[in-house]
N, C-alpha and C positions, 0 to 999 in steps of 0.2 A: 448473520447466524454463525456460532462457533462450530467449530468442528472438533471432533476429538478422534485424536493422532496416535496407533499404536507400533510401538518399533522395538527392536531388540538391541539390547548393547552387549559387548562381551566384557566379562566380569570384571576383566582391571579398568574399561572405561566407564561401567556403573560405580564402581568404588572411588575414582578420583574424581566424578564428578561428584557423585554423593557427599563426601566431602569437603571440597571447595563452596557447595552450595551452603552445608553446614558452618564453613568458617565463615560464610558470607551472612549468615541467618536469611537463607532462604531456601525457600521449599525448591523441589526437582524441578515442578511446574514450572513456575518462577523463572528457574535458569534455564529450563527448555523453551520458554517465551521470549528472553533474553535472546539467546544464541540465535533463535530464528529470525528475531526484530533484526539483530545485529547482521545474520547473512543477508538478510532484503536488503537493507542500508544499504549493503556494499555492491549488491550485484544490481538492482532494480534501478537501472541510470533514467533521470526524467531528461526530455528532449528541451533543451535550452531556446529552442526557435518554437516552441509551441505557444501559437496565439493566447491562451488564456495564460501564460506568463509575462510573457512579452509587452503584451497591450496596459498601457496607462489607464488607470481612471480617468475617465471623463466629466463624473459627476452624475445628474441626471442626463438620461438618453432621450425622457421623449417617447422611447419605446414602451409600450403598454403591457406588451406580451413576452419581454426579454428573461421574466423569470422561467417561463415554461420552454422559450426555442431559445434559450444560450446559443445553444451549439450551431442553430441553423446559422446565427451572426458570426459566431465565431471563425464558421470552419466552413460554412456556404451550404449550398443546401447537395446533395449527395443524391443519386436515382438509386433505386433497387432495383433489382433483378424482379422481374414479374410484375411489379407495381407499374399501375399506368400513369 
């Protein structure tokens, strides 16, 4: 589900991006989707030892139920708090 994001900029930083987006031919939106994709890129690091990278295909498993518990095989099965 999308969300919609409202913020204020101060008028020399609406102007040059305004702008930049115009010499780009694209809309505000557009470079506002940009700049955000581009901060996650850079700060959102993926964990390089994470099993479902890590791990080789196999081919078939054999497993009959692997599309619904991935995660139980992946990552083992985890207890809850209050669950018996």
């Amino acid at each position: 589900m999308a969300r919609n994001v409202q913020t204020t900029l101060e008028e020399e930083e609406y102007r040059v991006f305004k702008e930049l987006m115009e010499r780009k031919n694209l809309s505000l939106r557009e470079g506002l989707r940009m700049a955000v994709t581009k901060v996650l890129e850079e700060q959102v690091k993926v964990d390089p030892k994470d099993p479902f990278l890590t791990r080789k295909p196999a081919g078939k498993s054999g497993v009959h139920d692997l599309s619904t518990k991935h995660d139980k095989y992946l990552y083992g099965t985890r207890h809850r708090r209050g669950s018996s």
